[in-house]
N, C-alpha and C positions, 0 to 999 in steps of 0.2 A: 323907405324913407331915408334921405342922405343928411346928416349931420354929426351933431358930436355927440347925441345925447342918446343913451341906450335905454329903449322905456318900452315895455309891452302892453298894447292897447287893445282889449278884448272887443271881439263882433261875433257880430250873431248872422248867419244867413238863413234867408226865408223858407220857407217852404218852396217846391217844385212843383211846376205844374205846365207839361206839352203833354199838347194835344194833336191827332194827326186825323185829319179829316182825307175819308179814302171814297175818291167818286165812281170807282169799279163795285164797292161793297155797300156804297151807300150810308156808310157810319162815320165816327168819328169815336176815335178810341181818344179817353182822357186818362194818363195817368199824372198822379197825384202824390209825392212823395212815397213812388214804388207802390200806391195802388192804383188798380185800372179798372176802368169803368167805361164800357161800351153806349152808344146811344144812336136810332135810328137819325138820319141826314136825307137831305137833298140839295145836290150841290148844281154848277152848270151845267146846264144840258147840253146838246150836241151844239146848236147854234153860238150857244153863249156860254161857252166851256170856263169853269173857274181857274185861275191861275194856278199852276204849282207851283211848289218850292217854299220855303220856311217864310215867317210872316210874323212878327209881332204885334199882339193887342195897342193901338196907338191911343185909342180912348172909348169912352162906355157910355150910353146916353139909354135910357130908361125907356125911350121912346123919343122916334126920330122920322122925318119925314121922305121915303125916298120915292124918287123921281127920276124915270130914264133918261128926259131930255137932260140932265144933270149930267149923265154918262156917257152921252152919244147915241143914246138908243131911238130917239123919237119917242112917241107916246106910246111907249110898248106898257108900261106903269106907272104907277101915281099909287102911292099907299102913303096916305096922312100921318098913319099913326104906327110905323112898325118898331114892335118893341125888342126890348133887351139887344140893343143895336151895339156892335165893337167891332169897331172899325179896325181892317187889315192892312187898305194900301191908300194912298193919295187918289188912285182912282176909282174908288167908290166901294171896295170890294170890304163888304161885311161879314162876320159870325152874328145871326139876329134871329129874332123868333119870327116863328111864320103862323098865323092863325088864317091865311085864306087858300091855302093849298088844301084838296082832301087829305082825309087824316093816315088813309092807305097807302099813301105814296111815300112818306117816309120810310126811309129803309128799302125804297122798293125800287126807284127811279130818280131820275135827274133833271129838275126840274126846272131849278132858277136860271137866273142871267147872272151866272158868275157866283154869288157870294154862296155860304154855307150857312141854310138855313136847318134850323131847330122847329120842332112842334110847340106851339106856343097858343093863348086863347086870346080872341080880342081884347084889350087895354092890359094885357099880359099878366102873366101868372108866375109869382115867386116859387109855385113846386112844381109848373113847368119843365119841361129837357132844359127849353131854353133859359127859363128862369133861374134855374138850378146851379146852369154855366154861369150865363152874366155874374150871381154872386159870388161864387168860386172863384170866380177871373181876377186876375189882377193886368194892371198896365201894366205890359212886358210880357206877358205869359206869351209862350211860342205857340203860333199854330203851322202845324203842316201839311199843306193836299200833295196828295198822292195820286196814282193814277187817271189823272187828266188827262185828256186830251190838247189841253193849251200847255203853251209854254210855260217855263220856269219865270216869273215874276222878276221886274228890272229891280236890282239891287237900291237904287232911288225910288222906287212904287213905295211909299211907306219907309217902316224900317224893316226894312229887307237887305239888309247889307250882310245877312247869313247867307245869302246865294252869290256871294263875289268870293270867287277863286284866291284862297289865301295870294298866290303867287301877284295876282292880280293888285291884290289888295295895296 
């Protein structure tokens, strides 16, 4: 602060919390103010590879409606009700619970179109994986994919301005 007046003004900063969603291992490690906590995932499949590169939570809906024609996909899906929805980029790319995936496939494979789904039950469950994140989460919390096969996510996708090249910047 620039003036005449010399005053010291206490803050407090929040707790920490990135998470790094890895689509080779199929997890998503949370650490949490230096503790960690692994949990089975399924991220983009070969066709519909999820973004890499750092990513912040932009907002949280309890339950949300998504739809591919919304994405570009055509009618690849239509799920009315998917919960614990936290949106990553401007173009559709979510962390959200999945209740119509089998339940084997978690941790095992890659399944979605892009986003990072969690184990989650129809009209969603707060002890959920996914439940569990949603409440944990805050707007701003970093998430980052890892081993993808898509590119690193446009600095404009969301707030993603963590993948622009300082120099750049």
């Amino acid at each position: 602060m620039w003036g005449d007046v010399d005053k010291d003004e206490p803050f407090t900063i929040g707790r920490s919390q990135v998470s790094t969603a890895d689509a080779a291992t199929h997890r998503m490690t949370i650490v949490r103010d230096g503790r960690s906590t692994t949990v089975p995932a399924t991220l983009g499949d070969d066709e519909h590879p999820s973004w890499g590169g750092t990513m912040v939570i932009m907002s949280k809906e309890r339950v949300t409606h998504m739809n591919s024609q919304t994405v570009g996909l055509g009618s690849e899906y239509d799920i009315p009700a998917a919960p614990h929805a936290m949106r990553l980029t401007r173009s559709g790319t979510y962390v959200h619970g999945n209740y119509w995936y089998r339940r084997d496939l978690f941790g095992k494979a890659n399944t979605s179109h892009g986003c990072v789904s969690l184990k989650d039950v129809e009209g969603g469950s707060d002890t959920s994986v996914a439940g569990s994140f949603f409440n944990s989460s805050l707007i701003g919390d970093v998430v980052t994919v890892v081993n993808t096969k898509e590119k690193t996510v446009a600095p404009d996708n969301g707030l993603s301005g963590w993948n622009l090249l300082w120099a750049t910047w």
